[in-house]
C-alpha positions in Angstrom: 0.0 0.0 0.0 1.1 3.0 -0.4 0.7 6.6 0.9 0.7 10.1 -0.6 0.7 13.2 1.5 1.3 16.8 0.5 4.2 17.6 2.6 3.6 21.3 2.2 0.6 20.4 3.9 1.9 18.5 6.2 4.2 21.1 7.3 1.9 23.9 7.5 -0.3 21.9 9.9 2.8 21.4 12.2 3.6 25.5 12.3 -0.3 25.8 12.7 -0.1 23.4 15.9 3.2 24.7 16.7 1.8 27.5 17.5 -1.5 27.0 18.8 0.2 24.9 21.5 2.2 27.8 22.5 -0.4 30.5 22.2 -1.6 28.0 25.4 1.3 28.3 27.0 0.8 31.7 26.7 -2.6 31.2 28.2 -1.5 29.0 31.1 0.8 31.6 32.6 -1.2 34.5 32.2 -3.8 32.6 33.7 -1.5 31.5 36.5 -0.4 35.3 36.7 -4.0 36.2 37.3 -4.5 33.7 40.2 -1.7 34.4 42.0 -2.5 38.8 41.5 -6.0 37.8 43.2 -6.3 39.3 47.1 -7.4 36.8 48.7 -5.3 35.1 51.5 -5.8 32.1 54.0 -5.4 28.3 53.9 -8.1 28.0 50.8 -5.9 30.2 48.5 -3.2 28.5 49.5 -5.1 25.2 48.8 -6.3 26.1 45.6 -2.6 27.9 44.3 -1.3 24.3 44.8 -4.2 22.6 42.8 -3.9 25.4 39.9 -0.3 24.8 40.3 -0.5 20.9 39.8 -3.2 21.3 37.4 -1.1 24.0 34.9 1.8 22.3 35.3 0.6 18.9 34.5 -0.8 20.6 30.8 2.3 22.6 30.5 4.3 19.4 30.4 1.7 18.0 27.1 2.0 21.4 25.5 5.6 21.2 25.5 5.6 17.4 24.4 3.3 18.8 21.7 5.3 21.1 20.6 8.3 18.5 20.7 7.1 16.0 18.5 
């Protein structure tokens, strides 16, 4: 069997993706820029910076593995 592809194509969709994914990362750490600006203090925001922490980290890593492949 075999396979044709365009590889202009092919390559266009990678710098398309390419950059979406980092437009996210872009995203992520404004977002994480916000959360940490908010005034709010106590155990919950301390609580809840840790989760969003975990949480942006853990898609930071795909992004970048995106971006990587």
């Amino acid at each position: 069997m075999t396979i044709h592809m365009d590889t202009d194509e092919v390559h266009d969709y990678t710098a398309r993706t390419v950059h979406q994914l980092s437009e996210i990362n872009e995203l992520l750490d404004s977002c994480k820029d916000r959360i940490l600006a908010i005034p709010w203090s106590g155990l919950t925001r301390e609580l809840f910076v840790i989760d969003f922490g975990r949480v942006v980290g853990k898609l930071s890593v795909e992004v970048e593995e995106g971006i990587t492949l």
